[in-house]
C-alpha positions as CSV (number, residue, x, y, z in Angstrom):
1,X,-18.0,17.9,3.5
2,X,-19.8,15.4,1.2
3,X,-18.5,12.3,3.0
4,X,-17.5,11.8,6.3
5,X,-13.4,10.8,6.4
6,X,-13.0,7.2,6.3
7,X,-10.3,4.9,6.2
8,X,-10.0,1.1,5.4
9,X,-6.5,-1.3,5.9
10,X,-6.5,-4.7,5.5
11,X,-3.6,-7.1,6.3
12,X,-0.8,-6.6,6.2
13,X,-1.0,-3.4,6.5
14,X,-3.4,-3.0,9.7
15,X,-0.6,-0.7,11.8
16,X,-0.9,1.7,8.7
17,X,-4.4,2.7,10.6
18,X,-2.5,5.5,12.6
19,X,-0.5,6.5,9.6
20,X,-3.6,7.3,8.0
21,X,-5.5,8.9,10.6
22,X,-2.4,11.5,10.7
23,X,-3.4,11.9,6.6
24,X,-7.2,12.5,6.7
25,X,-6.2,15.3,10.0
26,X,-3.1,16.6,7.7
27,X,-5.9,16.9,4.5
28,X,-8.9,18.8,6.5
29,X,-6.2,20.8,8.1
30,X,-4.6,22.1,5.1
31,X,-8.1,23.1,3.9
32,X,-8.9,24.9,7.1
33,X,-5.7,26.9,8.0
34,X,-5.7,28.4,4.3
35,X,-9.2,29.4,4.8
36,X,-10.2,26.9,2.2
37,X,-8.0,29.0,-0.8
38,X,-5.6,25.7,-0.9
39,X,-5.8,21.8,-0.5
40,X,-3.4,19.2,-1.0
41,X,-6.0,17.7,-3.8
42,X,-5.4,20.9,-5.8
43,X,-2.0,19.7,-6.2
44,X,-0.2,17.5,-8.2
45,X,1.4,13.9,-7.5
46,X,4.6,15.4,-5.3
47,X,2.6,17.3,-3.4
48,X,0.6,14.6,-1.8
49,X,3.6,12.2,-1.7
50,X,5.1,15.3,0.9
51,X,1.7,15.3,2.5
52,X,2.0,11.5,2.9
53,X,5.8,11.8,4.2
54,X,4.5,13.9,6.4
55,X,1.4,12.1,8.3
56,X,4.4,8.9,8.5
57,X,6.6,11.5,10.2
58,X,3.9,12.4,12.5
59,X,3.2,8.9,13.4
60,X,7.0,8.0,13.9
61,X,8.2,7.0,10.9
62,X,11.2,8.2,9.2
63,X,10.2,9.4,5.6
64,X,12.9,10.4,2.2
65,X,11.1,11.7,-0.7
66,X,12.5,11.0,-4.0
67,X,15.7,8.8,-3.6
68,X,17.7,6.2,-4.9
69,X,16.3,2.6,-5.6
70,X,17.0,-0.2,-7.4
71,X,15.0,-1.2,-10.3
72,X,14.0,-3.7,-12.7
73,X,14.6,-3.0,-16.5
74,X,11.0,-2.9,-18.5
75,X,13.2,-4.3,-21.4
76,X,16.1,-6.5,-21.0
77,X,15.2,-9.4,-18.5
78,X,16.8,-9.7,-15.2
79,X,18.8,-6.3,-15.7
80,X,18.3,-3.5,-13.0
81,X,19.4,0.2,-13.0
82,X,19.9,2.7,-10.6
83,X,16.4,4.5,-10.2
84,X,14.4,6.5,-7.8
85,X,11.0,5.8,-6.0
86,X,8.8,8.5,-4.7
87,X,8.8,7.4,-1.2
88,X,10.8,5.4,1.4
89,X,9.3,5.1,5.0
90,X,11.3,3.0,8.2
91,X,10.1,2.9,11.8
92,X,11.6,0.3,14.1
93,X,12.4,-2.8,11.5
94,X,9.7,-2.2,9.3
95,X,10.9,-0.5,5.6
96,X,8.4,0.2,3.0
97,X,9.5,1.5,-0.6
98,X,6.4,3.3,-2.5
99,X,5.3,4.1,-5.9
100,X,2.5,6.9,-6.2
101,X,0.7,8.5,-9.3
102,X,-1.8,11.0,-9.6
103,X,-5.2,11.3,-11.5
104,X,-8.0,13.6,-11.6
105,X,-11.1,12.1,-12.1
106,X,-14.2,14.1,-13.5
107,X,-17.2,12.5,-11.4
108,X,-19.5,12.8,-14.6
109,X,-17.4,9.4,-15.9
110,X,-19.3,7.1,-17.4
111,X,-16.5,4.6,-15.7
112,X,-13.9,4.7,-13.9
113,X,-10.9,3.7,-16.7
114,X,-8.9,6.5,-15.8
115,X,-8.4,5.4,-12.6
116,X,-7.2,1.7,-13.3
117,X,-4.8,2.9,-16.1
118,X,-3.1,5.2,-13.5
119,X,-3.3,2.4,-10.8
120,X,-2.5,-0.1,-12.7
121,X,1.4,2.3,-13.5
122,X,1.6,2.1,-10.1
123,X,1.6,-1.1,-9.7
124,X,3.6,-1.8,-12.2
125,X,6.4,0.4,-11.0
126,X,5.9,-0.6,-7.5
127,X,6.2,-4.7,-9.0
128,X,9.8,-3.3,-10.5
129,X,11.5,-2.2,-7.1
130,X,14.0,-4.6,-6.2
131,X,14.5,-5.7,-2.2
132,X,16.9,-3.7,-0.4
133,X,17.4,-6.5,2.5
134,X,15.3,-5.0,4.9
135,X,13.2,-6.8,7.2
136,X,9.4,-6.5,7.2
137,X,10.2,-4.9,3.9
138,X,7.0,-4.1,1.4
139,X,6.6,-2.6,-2.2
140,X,3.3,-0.4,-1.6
141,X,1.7,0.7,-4.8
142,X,-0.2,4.2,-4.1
143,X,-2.6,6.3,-6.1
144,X,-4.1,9.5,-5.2
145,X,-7.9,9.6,-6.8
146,X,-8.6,13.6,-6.9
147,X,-12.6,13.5,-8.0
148,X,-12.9,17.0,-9.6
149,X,-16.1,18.6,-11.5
150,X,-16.7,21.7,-13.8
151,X,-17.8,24.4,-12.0
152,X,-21.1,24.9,-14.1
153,X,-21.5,21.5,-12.9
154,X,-21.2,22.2,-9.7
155,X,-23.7,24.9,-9.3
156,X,-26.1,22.7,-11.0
157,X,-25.7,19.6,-8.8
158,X,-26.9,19.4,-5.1
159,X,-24.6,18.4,-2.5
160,X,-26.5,15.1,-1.4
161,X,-26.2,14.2,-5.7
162,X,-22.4,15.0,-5.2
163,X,-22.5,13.0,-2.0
164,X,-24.3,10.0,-4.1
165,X,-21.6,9.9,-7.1
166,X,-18.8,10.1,-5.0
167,X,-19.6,7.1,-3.0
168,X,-20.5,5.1,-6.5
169,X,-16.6,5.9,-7.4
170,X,-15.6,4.7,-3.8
171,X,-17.6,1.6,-4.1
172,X,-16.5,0.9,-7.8
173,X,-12.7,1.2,-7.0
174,X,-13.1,-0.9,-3.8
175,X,-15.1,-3.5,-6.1
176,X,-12.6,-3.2,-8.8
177,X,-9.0,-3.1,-7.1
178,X,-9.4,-4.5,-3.7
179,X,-6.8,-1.9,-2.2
180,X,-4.9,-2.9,0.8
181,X,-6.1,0.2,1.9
182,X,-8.4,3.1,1.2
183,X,-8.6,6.4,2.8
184,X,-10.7,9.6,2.1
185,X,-11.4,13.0,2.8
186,X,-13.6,16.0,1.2
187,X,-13.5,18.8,3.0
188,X,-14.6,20.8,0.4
189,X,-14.1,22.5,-3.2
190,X,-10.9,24.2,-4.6
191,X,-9.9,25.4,-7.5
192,X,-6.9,23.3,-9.2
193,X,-3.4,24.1,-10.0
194,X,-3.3,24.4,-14.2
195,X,-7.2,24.1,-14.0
196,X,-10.9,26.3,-14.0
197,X,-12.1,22.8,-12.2
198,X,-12.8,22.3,-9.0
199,X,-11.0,19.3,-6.8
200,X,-13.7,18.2,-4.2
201,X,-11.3,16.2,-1.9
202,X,-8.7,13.1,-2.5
203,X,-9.2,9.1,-2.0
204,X,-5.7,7.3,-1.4
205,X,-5.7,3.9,-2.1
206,X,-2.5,1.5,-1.6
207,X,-1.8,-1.8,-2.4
208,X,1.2,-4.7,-1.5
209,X,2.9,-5.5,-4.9
């Protein structure tokens, strides 16, 4: 483990802090059960939406992966289709529609630009959901920042240098987004689906569009 988990939720979000207690647990357990052969950061974006659905099932929401929503048309203004988002969560009046992309992000970057161009989708498809008339509804823009490294690289770096570089990408995506929440967990290295790399552990961050 290179950092310790942490978590971060800002208004007006602050009841998400349970919700993402049940994630970081759901993460490290993953890791541990499979004897650390497979982690929900070797995976791809629908993979960590399920694990999020799951950690808001846990805390008492009700979670739907992958169904219908109404959206705004990129092109013809003030026209909306019949689209999908990734995730809708309720619990008591409270309705949140969410929007989450992927990236893998080498930790050798010079910057972080692969990061905001994913996050920056996000938001951008979370700004295109239309209100369903719930109350206490929110658009939630999510990314899942998987910080991966070659594994020559990884036998040449000490774990206190991976510790250091991993909290410079924290600190510049805090500095740089100003998520309504961040979250993260490495519980250690696994080798990625499609990939030689190795996926160190997972940062969520989530923002109100």
């Amino acid at each position: 483990m290179y950092l310790e988990d942490y978590l971060e939720v800002r208004r007006p979000l602050t009841y998400w802090r349970e919700l993402l207690h049940e994630w970081l647990f759901l993460v490290n357990r993953v890791y541990r059960i499979s004897n650390q052969k497979a982690a929900v950061y070797a995976e791809k974006e629908r993979a960590n939406t399920g694990l999020l659905a799951a950690a808001a099932t846990r805390n008492g929401w009700v979670a739907l992966e992958e169904c219908r929503s109404q959206k705004i048309d990129k092109y013809v203004e003030d026209a909306e289709y019949g689209g999908r988002c990734d995730l809708m969560i309720w619990r008591d009046r409270r309705h949140h529609i969410i929007e989450a992309k992927h990236v893998r992000f080498p930790i050798g970057a010079r910057s972080i630009s692969r990061i905001d161009r994913v996050h920056l989708r996000a938001l951008a498809d979370s700004a295109r959901s239309t209100s369903s008339g719930y109350k206490s509804e929110k658009m939630i823009a999510v990314t899942y920042i998987v910080p991966v490294i070659k594994p020559s690289q990884y036998s040449a770096m000490t774990e206190e240098e991976i510790s250091i570089r991993l909290r410079e990408v924290v600190a510049e995506v805090k500095s740089q987004h100003g998520p309504t929440f961040i979250s993260y967990a490495f519980p250690g290295p696994v080798v990625l689906q499609g990939s030689a790399n190795l996926g160190l552990g997972v940062i969520i961050i989530g923002k109100v569009t």
